[in-house]
C-alpha positions as CSV (number, residue, x, y, z in Angstrom):
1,X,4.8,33.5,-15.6
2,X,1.6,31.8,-15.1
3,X,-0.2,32.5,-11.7
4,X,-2.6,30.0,-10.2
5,X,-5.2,30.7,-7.2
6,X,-4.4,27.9,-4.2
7,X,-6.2,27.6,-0.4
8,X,-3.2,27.4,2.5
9,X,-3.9,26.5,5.9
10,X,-2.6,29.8,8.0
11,X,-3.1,27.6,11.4
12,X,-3.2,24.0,12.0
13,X,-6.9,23.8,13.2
14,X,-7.7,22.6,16.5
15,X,-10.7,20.6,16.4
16,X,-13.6,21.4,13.7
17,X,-11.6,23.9,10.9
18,X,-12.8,27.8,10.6
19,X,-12.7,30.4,7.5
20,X,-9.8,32.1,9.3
21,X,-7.7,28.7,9.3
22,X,-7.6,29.1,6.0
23,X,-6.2,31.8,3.2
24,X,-6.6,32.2,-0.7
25,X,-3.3,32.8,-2.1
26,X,-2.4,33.5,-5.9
27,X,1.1,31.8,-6.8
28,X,3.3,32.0,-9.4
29,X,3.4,28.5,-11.3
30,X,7.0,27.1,-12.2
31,X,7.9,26.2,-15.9
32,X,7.0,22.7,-16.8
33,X,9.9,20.7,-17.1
34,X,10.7,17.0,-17.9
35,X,10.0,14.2,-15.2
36,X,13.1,13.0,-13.2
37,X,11.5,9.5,-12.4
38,X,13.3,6.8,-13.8
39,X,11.3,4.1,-15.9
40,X,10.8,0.8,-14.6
41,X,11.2,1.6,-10.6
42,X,7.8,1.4,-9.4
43,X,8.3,-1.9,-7.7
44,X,11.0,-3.1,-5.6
45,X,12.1,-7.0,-6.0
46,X,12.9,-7.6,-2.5
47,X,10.4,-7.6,1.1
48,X,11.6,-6.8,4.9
49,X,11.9,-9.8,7.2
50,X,12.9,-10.9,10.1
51,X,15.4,-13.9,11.0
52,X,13.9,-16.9,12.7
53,X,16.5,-18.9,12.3
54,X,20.7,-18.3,11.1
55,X,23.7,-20.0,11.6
56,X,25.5,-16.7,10.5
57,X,26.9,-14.1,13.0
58,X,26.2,-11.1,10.6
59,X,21.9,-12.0,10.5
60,X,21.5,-13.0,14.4
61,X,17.9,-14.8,15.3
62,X,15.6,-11.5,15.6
63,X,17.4,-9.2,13.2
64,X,15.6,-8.0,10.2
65,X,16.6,-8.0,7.0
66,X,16.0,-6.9,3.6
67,X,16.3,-10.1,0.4
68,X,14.1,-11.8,-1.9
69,X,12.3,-13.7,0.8
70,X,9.3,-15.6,-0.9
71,X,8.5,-13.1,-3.4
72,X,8.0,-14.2,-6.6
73,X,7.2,-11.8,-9.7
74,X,5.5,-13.1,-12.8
75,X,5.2,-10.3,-15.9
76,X,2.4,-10.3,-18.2
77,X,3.0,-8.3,-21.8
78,X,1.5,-8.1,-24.9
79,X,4.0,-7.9,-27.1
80,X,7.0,-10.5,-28.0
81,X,9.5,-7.3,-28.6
82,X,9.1,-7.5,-24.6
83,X,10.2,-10.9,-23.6
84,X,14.1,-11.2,-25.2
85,X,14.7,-7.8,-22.5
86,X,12.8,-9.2,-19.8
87,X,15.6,-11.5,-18.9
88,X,17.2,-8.1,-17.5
89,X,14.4,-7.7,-15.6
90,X,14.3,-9.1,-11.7
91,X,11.2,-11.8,-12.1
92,X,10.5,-15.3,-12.1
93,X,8.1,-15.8,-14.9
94,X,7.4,-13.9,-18.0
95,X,4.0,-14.0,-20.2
96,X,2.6,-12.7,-23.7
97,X,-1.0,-12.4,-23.0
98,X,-1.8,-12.8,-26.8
99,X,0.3,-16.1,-27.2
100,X,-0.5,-17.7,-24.4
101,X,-3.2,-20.2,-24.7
102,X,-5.5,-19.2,-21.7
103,X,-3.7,-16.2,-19.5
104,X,-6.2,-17.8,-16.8
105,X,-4.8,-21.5,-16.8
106,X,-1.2,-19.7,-17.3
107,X,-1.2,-17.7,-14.1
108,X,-3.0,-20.8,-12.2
109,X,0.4,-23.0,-13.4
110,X,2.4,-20.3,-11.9
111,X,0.9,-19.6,-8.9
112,X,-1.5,-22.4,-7.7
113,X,-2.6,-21.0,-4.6
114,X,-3.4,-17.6,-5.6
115,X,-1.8,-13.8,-6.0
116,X,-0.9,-12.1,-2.9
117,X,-0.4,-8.7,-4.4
118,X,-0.9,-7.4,-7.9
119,X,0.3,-4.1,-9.8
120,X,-1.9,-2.8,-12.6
121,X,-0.6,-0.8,-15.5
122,X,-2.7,-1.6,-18.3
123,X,-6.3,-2.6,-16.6
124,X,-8.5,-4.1,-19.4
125,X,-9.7,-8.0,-19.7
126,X,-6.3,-9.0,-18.8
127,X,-6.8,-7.4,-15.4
128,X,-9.8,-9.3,-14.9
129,X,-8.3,-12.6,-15.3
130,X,-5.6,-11.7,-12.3
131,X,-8.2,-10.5,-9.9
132,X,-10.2,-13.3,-10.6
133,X,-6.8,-15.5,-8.7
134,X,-6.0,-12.7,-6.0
135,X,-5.8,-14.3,-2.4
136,X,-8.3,-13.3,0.3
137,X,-7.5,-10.0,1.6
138,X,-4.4,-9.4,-0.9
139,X,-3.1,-6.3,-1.9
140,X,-3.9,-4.3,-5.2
141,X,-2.0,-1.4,-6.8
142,X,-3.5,0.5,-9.4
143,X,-0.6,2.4,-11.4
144,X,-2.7,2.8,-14.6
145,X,-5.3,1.4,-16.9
146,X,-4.1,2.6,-20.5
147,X,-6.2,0.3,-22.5
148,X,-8.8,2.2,-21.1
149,X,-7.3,6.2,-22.0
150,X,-8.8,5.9,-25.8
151,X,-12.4,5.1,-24.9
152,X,-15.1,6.8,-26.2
153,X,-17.9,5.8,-24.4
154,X,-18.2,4.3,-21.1
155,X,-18.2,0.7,-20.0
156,X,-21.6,0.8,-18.1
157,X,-24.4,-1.5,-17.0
158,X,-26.4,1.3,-15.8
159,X,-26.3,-0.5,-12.1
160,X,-23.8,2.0,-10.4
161,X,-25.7,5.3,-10.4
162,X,-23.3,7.8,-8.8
163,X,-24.6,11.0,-6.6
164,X,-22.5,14.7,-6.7
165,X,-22.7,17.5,-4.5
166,X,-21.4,20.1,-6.6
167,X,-20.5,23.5,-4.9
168,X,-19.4,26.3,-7.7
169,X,-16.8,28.6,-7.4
170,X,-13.0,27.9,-6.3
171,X,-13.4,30.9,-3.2
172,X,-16.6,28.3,-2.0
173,X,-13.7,25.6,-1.5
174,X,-13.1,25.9,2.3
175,X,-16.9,25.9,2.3
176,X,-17.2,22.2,0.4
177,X,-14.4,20.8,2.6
178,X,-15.9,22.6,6.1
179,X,-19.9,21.0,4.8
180,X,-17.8,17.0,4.1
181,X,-16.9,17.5,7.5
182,X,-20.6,17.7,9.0
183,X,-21.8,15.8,6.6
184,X,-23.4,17.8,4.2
185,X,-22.9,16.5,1.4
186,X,-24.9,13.0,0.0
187,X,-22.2,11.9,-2.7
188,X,-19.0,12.4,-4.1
189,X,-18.3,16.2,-3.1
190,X,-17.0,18.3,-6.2
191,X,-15.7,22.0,-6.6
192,X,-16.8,23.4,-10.0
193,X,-14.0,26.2,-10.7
């Protein structure tokens, strides 16, 4: 079996966290096996309301309720293979990015007012063009960005220049955390193992 080092907390701290809250363990890894998530259930087709408004005993004014209340789901592909099976698929509008005219004039017809939310697989230009149309303080989910796996060199402007506080050494780990905690650390705080 493979064994792996890992910190556990041996007390809930009370207040600011010291070296005896915590304990270096080593752990026997289990085997790697397949994943048991299904494909394609990453995003339900339905929202939680509530009834203003019913004529039917079942749904009194009040209740809340789960149904396909306003939501609308438009899929964009890339590939025409997609769109005969994505009649199977609970959505209102389908589109191949690559066959569509302009994706931007596309997602405008569909949804003149703007996106409310927005799940990203892919990432790349696509992506753009849909952020571009999201509504004031609407909601993004970033799943993946696979068009972006293969790259070999960075997609920079040199603008963002990003700071690290780098503590060595996976024992210095309740360290790093304590020193984010009083503010040690100017940057994004890293443990080099």
């Amino acid at each position: 079996m493979v064994q792996a080092k890992t910190w556990s907390l041996t007390k809930h701290f009370d207040g600011f966290p010291k070296d005896s809250d915590l304990e270096l363990k080593v752990e026997e890894l289990p085997l790697i096996k397949l994943s048991e998530q299904p494909q394609n259930n990453s995003l339900e087709h339905t929202c939680w309301t509530r009834v203003i408004q019913s004529n039917y005993p079942a749904f009194p004014v009040g209740s809340h309720v789960i149904g396909r209340c306003g939501w609308r789901t438009h899929t964009v592909c890339d590939g025409t293979d997609l769109i005969p099976i994505m009649p199977d698929w609970p959505q209102d509008e389908a589109f191949n990015y690559k066959t569509v005219g302009s994706l931007e004039e596309t997602l405008k017809k569909a949804s003149p007012d703007g996106y409310d939310c927005f799940f990203e697989n892919v990432g790349g230009p696509s992506s753009s063009v849909a952020l571009q149309q999201m509504k004031n303080f609407g909601r993004i989910a970033v799943c993946g960005a696979i068009s972006t796996y293969n790259d070999t060199t960075p997609q920079t402007g040199g603008k963002l220049q990003c700071r690290e506080h780098i503590t060595q050494g996976f024992e210095k780990m309740p360290a790093a955390f304590m020193g984010i905690l009083k503010g040690e650390n100017v940057g994004k705080a890293i443990v080099a193992i």
